[in-house]
N, C-alpha and C positions, 0 to 999 in steps of 0.2 A: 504494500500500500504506500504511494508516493505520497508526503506533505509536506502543504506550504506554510512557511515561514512568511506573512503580510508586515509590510512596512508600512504603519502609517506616519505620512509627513504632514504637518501640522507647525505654524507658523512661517510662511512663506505666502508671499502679496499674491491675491487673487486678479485674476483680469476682470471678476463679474464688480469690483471695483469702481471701475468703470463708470458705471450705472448709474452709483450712487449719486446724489443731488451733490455732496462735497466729498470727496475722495482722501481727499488730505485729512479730515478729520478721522472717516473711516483707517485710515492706514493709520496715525497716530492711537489709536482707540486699538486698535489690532497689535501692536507692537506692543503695549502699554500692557496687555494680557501674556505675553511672554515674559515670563522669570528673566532672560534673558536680554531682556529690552533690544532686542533684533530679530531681523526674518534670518531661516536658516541660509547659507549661499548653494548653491547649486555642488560645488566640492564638499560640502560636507556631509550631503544627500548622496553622494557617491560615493565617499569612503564609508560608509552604512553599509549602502549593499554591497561593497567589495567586502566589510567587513560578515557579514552574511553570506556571501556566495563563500569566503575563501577560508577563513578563518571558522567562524560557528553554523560551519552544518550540522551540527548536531542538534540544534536550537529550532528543530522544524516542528510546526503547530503552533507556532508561536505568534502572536502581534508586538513588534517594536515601535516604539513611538520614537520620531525622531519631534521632537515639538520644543526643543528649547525648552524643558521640565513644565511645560503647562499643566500637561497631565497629573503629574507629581504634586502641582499644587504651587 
């Protein structure tokens, strides 16, 4: 039986963004929810799943949050 390992990425700017009537307040309100008071960059969402693919297969079934400890609280 093959399983997957789901990476959820969480804090990083949305395009539907956009939309909103002020964007800029949306994005400051969104950061502002990050422990980390930043969005993730696109390399750090990649050494994730390098760090998943290559390092912890063994970690299948599993959901990782990459969110800048939002999760965590």
């Amino acid at each position: 039986m093959d399983r997957t390992t789901l990476l959820h990425v969480a804090g990083q700017p949305a395009e539907q963004r956009r939309e909103l009537a002020d964007p800029e307040t949306a994005r400051r309100e969104g950061i502002e929810r990050v422990p980390l008071k930043r969005w993730a960059t696109p390399d750090e969402i990649a050494e994730m799943v390098l760090f998943v693919g290559l390092v912890a297969q063994f970690a299948t079934g599993s959901c990782l949050s990459i969110d800048g400890g939002t999760v965590a609280g």
